[in-house]
C-alpha positions in Angstrom: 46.9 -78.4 -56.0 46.5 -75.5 -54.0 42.5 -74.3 -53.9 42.9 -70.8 -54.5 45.1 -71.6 -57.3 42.4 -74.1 -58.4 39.9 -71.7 -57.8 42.0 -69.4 -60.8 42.3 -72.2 -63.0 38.8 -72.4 -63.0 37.8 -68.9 -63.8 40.9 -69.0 -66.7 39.1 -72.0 -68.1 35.8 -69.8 -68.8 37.5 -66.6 -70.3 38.0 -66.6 -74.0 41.0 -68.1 -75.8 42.7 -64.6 -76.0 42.2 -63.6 -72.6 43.6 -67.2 -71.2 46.6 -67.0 -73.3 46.7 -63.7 -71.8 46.6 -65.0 -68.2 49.1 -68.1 -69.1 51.4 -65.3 -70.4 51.1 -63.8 -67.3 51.6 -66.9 -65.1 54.4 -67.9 -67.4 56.1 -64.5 -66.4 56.0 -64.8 -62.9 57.2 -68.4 -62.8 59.9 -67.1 -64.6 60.8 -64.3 -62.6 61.3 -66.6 -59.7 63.4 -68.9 -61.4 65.8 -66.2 -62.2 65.4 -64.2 -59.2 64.1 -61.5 -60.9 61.1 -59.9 -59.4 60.9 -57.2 -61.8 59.0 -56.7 -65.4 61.1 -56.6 -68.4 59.1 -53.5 -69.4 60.2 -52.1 -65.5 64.1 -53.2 -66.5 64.0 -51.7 -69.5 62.6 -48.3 -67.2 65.0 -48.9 -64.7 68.4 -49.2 -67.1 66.8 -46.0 -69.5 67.0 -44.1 -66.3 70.7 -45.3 -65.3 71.5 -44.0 -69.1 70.3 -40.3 -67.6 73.1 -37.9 -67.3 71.4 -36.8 -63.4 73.1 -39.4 -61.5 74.8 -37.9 -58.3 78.5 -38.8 -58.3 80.2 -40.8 -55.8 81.3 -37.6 -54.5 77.8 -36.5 -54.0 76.5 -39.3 -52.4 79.3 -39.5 -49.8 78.2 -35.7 -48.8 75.0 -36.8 -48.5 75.0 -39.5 -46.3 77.7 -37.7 -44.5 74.7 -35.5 -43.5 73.1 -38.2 -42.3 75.3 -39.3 -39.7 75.7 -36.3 -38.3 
């Protein structure tokens, strides 16, 4: 096992139940996000598709004027 990761596991050990569920949760959540490919929260998903659901998206239109700026 990796130390520093040994070195966590060891500090985990000596919280309180709550706080190493807490911390497995946590653990659990990341190990899942790399399995999936996902590097994000759910919580930040949830932000990210509210925000797509927003009327203020530019239109393909839009976008194409702006980066027309850009190349010029």
């Amino acid at each position: 096992m990796n130390k520093r990761l040994d070195e966590a596991l060891t500090k985990v050990k000596a919280l309180s139940d709550d706080q190493q569920q807490e911390a497995a949760e946590i653990l659990f959540e990341y190990i899942e996000a790399r399995e999936a490919g996902t590097w994000l929260t759910p919580e930040q998903i949830a932000e990210i598709e509210r925000r797509l659901d927003e009327d203020d998206i530019a239109t393909d239109d839009e976008v194409r004027v702006v980066f027309g700026r850009l190349k010029a």
